[in-house]
Biotite code that builds the C-alpha atoms (Angstrom):
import biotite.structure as struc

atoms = struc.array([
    struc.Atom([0.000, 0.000, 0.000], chain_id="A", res_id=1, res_name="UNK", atom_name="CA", element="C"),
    struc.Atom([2.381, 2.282, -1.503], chain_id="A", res_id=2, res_name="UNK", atom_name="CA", element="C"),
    struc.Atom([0.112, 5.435, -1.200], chain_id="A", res_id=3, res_name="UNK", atom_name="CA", element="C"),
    struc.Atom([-0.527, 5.526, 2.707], chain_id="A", res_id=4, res_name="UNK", atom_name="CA", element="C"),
    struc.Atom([1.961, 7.634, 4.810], chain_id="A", res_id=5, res_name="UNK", atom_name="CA", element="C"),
    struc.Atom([3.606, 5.082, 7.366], chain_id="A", res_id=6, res_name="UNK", atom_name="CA", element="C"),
    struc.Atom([3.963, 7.998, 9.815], chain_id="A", res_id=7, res_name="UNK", atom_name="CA", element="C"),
    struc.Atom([0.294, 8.254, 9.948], chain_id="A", res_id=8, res_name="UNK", atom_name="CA", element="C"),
    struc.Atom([-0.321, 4.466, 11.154], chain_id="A", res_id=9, res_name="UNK", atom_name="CA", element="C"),
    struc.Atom([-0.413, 2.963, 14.612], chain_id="A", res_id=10, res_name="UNK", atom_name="CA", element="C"),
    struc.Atom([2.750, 1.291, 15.747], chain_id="A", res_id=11, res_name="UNK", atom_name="CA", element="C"),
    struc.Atom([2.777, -2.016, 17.046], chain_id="A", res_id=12, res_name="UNK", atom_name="CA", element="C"),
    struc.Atom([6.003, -3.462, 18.898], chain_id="A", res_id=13, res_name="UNK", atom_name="CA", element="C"),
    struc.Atom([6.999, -6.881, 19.769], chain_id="A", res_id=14, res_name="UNK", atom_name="CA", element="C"),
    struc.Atom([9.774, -9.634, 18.607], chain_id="A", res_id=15, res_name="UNK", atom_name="CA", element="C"),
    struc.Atom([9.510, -11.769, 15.452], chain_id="A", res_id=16, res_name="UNK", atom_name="CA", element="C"),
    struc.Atom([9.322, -15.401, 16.336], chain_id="A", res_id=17, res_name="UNK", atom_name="CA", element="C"),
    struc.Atom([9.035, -16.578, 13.091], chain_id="A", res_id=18, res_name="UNK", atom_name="CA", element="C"),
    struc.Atom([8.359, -16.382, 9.567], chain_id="A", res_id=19, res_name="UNK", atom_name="CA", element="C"),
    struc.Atom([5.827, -17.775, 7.193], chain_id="A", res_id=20, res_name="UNK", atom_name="CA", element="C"),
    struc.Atom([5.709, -18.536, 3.653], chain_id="A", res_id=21, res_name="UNK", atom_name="CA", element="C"),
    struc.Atom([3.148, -17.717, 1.017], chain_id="A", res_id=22, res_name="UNK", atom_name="CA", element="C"),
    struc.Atom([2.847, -21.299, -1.250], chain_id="A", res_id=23, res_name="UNK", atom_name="CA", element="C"),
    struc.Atom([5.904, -20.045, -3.433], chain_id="A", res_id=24, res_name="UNK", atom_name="CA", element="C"),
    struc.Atom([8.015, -20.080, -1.236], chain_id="A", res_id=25, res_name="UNK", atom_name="CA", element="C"),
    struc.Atom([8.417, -16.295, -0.286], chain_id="A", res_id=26, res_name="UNK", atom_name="CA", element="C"),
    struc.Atom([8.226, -14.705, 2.838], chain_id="A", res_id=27, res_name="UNK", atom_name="CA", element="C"),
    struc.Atom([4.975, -13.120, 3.012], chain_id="A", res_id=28, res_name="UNK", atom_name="CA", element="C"),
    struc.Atom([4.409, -12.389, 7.044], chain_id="A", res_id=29, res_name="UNK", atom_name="CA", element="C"),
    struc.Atom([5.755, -13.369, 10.521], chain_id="A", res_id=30, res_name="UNK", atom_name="CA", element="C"),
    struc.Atom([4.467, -14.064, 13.838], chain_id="A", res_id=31, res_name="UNK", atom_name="CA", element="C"),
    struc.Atom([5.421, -11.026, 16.192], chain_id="A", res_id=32, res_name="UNK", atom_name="CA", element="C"),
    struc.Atom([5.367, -11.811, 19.915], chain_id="A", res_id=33, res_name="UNK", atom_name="CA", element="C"),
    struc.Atom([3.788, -8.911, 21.919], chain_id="A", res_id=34, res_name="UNK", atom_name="CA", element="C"),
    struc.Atom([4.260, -8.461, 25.780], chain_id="A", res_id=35, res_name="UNK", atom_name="CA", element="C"),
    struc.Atom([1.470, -9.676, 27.765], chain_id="A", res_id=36, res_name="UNK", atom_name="CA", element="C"),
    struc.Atom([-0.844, -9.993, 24.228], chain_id="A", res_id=37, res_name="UNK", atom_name="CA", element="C"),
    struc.Atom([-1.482, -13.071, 22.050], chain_id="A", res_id=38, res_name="UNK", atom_name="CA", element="C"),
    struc.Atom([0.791, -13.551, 19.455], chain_id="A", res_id=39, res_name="UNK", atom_name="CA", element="C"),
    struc.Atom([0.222, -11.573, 16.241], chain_id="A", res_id=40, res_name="UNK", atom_name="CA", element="C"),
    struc.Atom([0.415, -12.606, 12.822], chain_id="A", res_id=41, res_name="UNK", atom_name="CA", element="C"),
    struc.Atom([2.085, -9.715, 10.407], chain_id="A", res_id=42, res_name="UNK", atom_name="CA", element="C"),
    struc.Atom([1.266, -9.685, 7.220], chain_id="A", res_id=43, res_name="UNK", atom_name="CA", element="C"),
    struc.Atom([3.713, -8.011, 4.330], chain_id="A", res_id=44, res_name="UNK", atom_name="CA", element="C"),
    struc.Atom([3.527, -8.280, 0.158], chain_id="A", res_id=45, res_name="UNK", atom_name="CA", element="C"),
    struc.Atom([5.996, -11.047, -0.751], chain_id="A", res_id=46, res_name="UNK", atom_name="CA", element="C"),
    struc.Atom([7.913, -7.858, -3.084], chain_id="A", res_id=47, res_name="UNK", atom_name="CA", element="C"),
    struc.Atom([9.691, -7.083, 0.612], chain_id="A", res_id=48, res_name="UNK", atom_name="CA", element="C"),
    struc.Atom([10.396, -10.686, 1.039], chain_id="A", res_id=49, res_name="UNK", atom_name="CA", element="C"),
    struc.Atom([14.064, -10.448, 0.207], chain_id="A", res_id=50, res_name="UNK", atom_name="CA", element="C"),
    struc.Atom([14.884, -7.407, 1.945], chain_id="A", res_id=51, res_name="UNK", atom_name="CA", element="C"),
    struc.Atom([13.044, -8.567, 5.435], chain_id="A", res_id=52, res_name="UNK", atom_name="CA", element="C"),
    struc.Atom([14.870, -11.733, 4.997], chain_id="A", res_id=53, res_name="UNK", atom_name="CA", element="C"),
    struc.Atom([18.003, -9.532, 4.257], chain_id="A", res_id=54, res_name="UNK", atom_name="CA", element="C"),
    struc.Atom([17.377, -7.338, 7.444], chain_id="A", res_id=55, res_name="UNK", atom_name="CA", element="C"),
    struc.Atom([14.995, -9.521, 10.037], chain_id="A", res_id=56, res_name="UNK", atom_name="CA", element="C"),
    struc.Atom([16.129, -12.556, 11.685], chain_id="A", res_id=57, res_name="UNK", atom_name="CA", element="C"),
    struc.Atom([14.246, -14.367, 14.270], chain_id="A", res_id=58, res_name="UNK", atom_name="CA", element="C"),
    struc.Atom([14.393, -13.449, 17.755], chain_id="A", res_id=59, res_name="UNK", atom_name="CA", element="C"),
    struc.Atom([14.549, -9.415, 16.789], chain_id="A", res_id=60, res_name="UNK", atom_name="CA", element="C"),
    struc.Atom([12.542, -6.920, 18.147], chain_id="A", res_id=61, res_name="UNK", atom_name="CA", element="C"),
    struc.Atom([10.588, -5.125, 15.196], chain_id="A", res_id=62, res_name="UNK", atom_name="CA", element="C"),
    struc.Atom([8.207, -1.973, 15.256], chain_id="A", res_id=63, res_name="UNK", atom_name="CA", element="C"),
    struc.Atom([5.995, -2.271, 12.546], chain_id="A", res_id=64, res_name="UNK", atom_name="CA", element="C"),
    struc.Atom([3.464, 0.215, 11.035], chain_id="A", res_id=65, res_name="UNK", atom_name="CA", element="C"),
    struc.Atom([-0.055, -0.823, 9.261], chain_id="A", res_id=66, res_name="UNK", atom_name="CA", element="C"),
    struc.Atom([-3.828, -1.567, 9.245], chain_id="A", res_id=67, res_name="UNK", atom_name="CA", element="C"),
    struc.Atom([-5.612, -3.791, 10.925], chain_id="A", res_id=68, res_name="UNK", atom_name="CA", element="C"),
    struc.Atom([-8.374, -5.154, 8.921], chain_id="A", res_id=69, res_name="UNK", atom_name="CA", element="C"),
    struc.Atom([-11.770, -5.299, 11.063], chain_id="A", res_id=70, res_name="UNK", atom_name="CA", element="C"),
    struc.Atom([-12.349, -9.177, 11.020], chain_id="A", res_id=71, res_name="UNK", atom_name="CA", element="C"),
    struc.Atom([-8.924, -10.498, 11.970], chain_id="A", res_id=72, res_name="UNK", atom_name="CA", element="C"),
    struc.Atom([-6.078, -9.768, 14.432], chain_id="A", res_id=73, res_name="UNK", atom_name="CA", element="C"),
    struc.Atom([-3.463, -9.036, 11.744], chain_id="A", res_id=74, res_name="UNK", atom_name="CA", element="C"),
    struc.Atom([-1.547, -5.843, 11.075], chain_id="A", res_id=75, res_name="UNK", atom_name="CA", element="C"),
    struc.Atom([-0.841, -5.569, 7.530], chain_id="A", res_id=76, res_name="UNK", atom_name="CA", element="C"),
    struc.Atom([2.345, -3.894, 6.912], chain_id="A", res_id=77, res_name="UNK", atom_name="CA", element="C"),
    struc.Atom([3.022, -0.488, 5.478], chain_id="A", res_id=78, res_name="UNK", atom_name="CA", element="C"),
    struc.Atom([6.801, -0.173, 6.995], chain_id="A", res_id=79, res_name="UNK", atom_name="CA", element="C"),
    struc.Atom([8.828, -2.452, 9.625], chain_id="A", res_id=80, res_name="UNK", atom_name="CA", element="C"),
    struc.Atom([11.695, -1.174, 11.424], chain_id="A", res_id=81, res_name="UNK", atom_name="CA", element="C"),
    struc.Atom([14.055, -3.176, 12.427], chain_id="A", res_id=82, res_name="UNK", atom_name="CA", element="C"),
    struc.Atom([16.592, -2.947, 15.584], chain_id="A", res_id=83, res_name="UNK", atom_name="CA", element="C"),
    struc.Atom([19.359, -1.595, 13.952], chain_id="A", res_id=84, res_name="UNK", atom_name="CA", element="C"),
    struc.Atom([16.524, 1.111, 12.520], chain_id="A", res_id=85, res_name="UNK", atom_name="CA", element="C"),
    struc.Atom([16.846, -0.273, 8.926], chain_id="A", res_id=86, res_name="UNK", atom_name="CA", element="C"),
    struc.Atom([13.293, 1.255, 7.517], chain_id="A", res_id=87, res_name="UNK", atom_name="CA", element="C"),
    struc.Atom([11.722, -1.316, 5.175], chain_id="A", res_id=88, res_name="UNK", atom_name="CA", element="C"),
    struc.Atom([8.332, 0.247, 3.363], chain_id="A", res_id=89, res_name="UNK", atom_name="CA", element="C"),
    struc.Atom([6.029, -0.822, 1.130], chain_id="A", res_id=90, res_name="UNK", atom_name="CA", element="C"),
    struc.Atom([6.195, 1.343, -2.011], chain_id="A", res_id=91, res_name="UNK", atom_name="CA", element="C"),
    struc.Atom([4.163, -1.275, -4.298], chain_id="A", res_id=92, res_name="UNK", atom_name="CA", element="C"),
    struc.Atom([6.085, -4.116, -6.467], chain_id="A", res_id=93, res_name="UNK", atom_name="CA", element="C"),
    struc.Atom([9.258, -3.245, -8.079], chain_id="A", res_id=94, res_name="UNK", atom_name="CA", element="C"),
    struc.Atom([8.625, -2.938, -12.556], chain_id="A", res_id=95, res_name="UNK", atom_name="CA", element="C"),
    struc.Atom([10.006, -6.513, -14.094], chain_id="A", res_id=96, res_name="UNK", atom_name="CA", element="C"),
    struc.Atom([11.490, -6.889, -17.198], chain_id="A", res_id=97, res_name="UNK", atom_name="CA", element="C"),
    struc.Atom([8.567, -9.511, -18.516], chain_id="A", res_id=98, res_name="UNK", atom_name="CA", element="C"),
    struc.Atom([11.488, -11.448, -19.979], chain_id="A", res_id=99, res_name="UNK", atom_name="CA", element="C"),
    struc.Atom([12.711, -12.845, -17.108], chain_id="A", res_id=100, res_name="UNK", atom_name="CA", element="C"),
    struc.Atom([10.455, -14.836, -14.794], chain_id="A", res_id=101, res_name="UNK", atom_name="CA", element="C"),
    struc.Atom([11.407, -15.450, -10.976], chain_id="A", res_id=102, res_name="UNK", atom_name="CA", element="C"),
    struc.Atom([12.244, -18.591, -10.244], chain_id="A", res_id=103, res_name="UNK", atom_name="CA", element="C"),
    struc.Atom([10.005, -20.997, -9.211], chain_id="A", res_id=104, res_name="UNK", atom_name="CA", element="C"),
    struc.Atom([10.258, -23.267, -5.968], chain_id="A", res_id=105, res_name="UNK", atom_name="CA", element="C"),
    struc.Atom([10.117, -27.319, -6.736], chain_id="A", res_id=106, res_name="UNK", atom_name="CA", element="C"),
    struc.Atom([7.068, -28.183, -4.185], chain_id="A", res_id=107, res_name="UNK", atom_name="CA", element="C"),
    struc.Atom([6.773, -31.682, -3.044], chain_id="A", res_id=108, res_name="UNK", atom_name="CA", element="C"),
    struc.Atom([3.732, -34.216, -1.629], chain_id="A", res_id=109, res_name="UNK", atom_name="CA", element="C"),
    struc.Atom([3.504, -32.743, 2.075], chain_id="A", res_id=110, res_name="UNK", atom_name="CA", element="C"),
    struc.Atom([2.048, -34.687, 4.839], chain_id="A", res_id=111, res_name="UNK", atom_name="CA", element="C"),
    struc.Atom([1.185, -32.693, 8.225], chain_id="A", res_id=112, res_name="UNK", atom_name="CA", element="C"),
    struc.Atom([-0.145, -33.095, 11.292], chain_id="A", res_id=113, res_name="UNK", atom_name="CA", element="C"),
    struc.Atom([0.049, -30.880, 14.860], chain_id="A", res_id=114, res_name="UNK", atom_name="CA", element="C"),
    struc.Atom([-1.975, -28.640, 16.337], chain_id="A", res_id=115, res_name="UNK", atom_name="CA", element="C"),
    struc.Atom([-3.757, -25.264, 15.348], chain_id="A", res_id=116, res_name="UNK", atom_name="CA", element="C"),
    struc.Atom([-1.986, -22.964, 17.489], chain_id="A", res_id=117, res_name="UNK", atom_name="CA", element="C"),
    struc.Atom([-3.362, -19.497, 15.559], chain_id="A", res_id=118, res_name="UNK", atom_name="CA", element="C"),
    struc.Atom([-5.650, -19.081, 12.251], chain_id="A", res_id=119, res_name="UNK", atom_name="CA", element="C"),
    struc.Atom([-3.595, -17.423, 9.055], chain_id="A", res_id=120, res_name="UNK", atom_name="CA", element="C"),
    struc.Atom([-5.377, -14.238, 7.256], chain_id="A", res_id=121, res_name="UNK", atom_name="CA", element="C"),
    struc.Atom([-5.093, -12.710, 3.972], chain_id="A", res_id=122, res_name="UNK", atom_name="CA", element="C"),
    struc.Atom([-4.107, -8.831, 3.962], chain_id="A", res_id=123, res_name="UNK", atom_name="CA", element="C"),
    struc.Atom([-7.987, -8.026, 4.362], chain_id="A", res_id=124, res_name="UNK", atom_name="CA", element="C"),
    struc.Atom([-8.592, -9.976, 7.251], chain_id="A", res_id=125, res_name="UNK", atom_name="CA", element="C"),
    struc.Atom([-9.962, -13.365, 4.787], chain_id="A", res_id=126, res_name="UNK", atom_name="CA", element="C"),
    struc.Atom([-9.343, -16.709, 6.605], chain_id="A", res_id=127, res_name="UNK", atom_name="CA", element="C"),
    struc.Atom([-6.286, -18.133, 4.676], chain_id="A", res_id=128, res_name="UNK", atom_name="CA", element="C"),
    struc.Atom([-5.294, -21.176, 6.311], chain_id="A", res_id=129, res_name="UNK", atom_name="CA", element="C"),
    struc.Atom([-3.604, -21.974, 9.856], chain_id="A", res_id=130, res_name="UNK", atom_name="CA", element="C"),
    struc.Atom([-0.307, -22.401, 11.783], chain_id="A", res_id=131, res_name="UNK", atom_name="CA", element="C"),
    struc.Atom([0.389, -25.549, 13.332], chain_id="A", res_id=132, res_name="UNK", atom_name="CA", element="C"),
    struc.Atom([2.510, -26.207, 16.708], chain_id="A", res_id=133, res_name="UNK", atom_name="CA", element="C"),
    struc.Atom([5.717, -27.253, 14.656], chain_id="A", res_id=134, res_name="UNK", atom_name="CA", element="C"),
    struc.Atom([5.393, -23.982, 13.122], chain_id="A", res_id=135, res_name="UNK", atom_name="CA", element="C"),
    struc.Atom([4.358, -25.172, 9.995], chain_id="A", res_id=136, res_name="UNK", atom_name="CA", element="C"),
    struc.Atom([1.603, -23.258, 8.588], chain_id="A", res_id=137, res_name="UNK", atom_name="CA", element="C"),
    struc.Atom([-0.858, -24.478, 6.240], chain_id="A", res_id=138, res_name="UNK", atom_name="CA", element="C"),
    struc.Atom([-2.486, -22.587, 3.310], chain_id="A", res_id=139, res_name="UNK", atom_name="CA", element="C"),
    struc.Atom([-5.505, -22.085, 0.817], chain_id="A", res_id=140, res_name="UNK", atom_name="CA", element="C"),
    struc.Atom([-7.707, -20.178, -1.334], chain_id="A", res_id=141, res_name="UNK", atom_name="CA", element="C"),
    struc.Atom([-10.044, -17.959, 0.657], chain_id="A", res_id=142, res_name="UNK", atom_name="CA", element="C"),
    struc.Atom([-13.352, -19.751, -0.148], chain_id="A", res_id=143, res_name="UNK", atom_name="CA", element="C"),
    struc.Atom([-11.894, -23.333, 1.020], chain_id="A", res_id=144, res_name="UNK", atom_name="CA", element="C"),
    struc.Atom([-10.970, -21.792, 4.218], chain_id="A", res_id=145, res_name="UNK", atom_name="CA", element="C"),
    struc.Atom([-14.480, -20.492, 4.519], chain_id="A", res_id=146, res_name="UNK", atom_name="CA", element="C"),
    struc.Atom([-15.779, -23.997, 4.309], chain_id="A", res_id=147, res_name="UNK", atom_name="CA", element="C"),
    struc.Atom([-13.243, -25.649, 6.497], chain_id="A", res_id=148, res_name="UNK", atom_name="CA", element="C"),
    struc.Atom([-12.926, -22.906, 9.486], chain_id="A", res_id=149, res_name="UNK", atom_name="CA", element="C"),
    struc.Atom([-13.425, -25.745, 11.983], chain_id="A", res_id=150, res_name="UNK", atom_name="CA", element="C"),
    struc.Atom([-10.599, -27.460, 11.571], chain_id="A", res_id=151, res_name="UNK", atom_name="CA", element="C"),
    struc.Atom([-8.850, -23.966, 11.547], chain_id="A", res_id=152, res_name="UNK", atom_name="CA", element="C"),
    struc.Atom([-9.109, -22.892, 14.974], chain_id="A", res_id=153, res_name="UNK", atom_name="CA", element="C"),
    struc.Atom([-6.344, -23.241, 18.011], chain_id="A", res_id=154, res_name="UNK", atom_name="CA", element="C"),
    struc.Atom([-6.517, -26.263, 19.653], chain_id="A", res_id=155, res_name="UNK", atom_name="CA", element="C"),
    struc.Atom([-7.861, -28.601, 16.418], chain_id="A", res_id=156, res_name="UNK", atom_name="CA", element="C"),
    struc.Atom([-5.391, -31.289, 15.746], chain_id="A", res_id=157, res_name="UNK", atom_name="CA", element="C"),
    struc.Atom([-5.137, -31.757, 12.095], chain_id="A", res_id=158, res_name="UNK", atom_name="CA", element="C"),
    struc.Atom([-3.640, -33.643, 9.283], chain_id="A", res_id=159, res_name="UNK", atom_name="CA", element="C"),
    struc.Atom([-3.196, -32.202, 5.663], chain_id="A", res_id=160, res_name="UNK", atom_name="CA", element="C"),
    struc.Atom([-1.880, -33.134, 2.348], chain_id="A", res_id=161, res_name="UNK", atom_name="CA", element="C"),
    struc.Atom([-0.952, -30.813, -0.314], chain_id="A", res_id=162, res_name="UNK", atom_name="CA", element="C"),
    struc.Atom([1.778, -29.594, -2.148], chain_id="A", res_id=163, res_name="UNK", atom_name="CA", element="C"),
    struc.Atom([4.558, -28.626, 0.217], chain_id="A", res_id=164, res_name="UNK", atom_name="CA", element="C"),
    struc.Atom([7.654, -26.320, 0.310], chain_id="A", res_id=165, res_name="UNK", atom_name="CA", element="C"),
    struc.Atom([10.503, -25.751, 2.800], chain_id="A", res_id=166, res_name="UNK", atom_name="CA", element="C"),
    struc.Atom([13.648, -23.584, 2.827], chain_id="A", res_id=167, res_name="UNK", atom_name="CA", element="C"),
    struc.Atom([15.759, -21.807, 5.223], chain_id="A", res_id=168, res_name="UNK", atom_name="CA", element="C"),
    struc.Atom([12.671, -19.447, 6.801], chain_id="A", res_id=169, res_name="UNK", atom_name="CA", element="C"),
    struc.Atom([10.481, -22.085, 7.656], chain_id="A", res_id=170, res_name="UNK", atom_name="CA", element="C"),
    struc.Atom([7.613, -24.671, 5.534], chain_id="A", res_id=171, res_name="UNK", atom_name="CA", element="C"),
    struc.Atom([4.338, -24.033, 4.627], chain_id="A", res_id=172, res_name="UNK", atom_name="CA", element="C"),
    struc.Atom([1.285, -26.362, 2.654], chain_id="A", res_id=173, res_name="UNK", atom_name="CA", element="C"),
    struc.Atom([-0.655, -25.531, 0.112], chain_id="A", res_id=174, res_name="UNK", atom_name="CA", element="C"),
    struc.Atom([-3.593, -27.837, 1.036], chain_id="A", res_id=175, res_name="UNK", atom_name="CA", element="C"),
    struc.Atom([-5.541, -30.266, -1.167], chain_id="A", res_id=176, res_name="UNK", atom_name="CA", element="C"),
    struc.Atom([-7.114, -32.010, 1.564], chain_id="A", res_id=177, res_name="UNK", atom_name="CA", element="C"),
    struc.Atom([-7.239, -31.525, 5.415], chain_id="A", res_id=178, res_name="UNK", atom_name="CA", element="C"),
    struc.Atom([-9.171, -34.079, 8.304], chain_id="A", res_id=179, res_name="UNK", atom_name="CA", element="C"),
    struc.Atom([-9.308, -33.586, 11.960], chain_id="A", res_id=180, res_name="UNK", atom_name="CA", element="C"),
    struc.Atom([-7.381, -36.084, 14.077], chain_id="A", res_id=181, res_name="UNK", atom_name="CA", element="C"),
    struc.Atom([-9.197, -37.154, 16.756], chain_id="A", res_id=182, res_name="UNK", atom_name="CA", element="C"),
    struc.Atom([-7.944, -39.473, 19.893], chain_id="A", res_id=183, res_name="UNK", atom_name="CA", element="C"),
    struc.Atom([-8.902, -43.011, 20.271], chain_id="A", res_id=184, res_name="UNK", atom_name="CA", element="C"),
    struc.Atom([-10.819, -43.043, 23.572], chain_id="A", res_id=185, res_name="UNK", atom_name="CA", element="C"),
    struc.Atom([-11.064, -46.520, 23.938], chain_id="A", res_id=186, res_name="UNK", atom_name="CA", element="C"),
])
């Protein structure tokens, strides 16, 4: 949101604990532990996703500035500053020569199971998917997430298949399918 004046936005404080992935692989967000809150999830366009990976590290304490969309507790990124006061701002995607495509990220089969520890928004508050307790977070198309809120929430224990992709910043999957694992009682 190239157009909004970061100055203008509320600040929100706290230390990022770690990073998630949009299905291609780039950093897209991170989960930003607040003092005496809930964790948060932070949400950024996956144009920064080199230069937060270039300038954020887990463990560091970040300030960032955004919106909050009304139906989700997410902050969506307009600028992040960084300990060391690196500024990084969102001043819309950078102009590609259409010749050359970004690389693409080789997915593999991906099968999960944990717990829902904290539901996953798009940038206007739309259920996206869901992180799980090994910090693995799971993603998919707005309207599927609709449908399968249930198994969404903290506390469900899930297992999902789908098309999966891990590097250096952490492992998310896109999801094809997704059931609820429930304990044998007996």
């Amino acid at each position: 949101m190239y157009w909004i004046d970061p100055a203008c936005l509320p600040e929100t404080l706290g230390k990022v604990s770690q990073f998630l992935l949009n299905p291609h692989g780039e950093l897209d967000g991170f989960i930003l532990e607040r003092s005496g809150r809930p964790p948060q999830q932070v949400h950024f366009p996956p144009h920064l996703s080199k230069r937060v990976a270039r300038h954020v590290a887990i463990g560091d304490s970040v300030r960032v500035r955004g919106v909050k969309p009304r139906s989700a507790d997410l902050v969506v990124a307009i600028s992040l500053t960084t300990r060391n006061a690196v500024e990084i701002v969102d001043d819309g995607p950078p102009h590609h020569d259409l010749k050359e495509p970004a690389p693409a990220m080789e997915t593999k089969p991906a099968d999960v199971q944990g717990q829902v520890v904290l539901p996953l928004f798009g940038p206007k508050g739309e259920l996206r998917g869901a992180l799980l307790d090994d910090g693995t977070s799971l993603r998919m198309p707005p309207h599927a997430a609709a449908e399968l809120a249930a198994y969404l929430a903290p506390g469900v224990h899930v297992q999902a298949w789908g098309d999966g992709i891990k590097n250096r910043h952490g492992r998310t999957v896109n999801v094809h399918e997704i059931a609820e694992l429930v304990d044998d009682m007996s």
